[in-house]
C-alpha positions in Angstrom: 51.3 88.6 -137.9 50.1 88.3 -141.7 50.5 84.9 -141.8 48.5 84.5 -138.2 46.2 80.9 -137.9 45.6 80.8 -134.2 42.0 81.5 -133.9 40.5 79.1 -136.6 37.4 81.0 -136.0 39.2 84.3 -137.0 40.7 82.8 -140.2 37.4 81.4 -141.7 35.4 84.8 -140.9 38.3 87.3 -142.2 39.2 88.4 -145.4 42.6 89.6 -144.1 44.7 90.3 -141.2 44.5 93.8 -140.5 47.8 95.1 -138.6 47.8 98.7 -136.4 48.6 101.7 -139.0 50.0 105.6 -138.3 52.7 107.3 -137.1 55.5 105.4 -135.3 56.5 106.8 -132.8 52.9 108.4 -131.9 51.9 110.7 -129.1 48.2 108.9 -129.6 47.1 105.6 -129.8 43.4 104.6 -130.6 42.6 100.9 -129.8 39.3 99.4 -131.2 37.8 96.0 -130.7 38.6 94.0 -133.8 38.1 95.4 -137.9 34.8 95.9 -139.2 33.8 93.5 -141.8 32.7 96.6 -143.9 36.0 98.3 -143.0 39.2 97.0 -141.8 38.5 93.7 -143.1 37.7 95.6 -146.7 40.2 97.8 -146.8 43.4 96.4 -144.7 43.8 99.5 -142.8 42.3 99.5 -139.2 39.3 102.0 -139.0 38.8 102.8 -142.6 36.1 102.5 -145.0 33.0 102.7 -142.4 31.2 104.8 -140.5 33.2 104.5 -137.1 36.6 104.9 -139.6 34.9 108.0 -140.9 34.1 109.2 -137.8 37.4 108.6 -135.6 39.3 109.9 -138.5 37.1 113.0 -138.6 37.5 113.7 -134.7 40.9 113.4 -135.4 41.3 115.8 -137.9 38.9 118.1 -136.0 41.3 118.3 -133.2 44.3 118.4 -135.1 45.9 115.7 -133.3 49.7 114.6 -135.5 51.4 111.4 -134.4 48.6 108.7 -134.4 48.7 105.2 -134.7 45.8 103.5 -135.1 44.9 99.3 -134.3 42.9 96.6 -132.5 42.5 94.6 -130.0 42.3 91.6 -132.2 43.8 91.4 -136.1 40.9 89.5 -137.9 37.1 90.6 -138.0 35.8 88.1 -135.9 32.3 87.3 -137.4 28.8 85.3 -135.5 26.8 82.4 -137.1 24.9 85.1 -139.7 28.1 87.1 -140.9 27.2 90.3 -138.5 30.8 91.5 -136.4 30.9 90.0 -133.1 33.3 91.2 -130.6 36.4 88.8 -129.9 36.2 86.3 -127.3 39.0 85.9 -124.1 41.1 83.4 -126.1 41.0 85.6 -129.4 42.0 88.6 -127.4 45.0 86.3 -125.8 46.0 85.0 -129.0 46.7 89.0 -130.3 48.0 90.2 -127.2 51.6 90.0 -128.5 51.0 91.7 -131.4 49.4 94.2 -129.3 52.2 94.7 -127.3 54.9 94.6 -130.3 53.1 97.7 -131.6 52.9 99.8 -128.7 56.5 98.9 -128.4 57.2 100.3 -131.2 54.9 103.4 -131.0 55.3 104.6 -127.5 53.0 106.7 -127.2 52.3 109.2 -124.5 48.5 108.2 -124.3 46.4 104.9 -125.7 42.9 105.4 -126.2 40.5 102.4 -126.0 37.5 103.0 -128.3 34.3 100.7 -128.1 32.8 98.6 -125.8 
């Protein structure tokens, strides 16, 4: 997954790939869109480093949930024409699928949670 090239659109825009991290197994799993070029893409760790890391991470804590694994839809912050996040398109979001998958595989978790759009 590091070493990932298939979306040459991804690997110009990203700083990093930014792989699903937590708990394995986990009860929870919280799926986002893609990493934040102000968090994931910053720090390497899915929803870390922003605002919406700050916040997930709060309600987390909040409700005292243990076991969580945390990822995206997509690996690479997928960036528009001005350098703003833009969400993936249908052939970005195929091209992660597998490593998607692999990771629930290897969580199995009792619920995933889709966050975002």
């Amino acid at each position: 997954m590091l070493e990932c090239a298939r979306c040459p659109a991804l690997v110009r825009s990203r700083s990093r790939v930014v792989p699903g991290a937590g708990d394995l197994p986990a009860d929870v799993v919280f799926v986002g869109i893609a990493p934040g070029r102000f968090g994931g893409d910053r720090t390497g760790i899915p929803f870390s480093g922003d605002r919406s890391g700050d916040l997930l991470r709060r309600m987390i804590d909040r409700v005292n949930l243990k076991r969580v694994f945390i990822t995206n839809v997509v690996r690479c912050n997928p960036r528009d024409r001005r350098g703003r996040n833009r969400d993936p398109d249908a052939r970005e979001i195929a091209n992660c699928r597998g490593h998607l998958e692999a990771e629930l595989a290897l969580a199995r978790p009792r619920l995933v949670v889709g966050l975002g759009r």
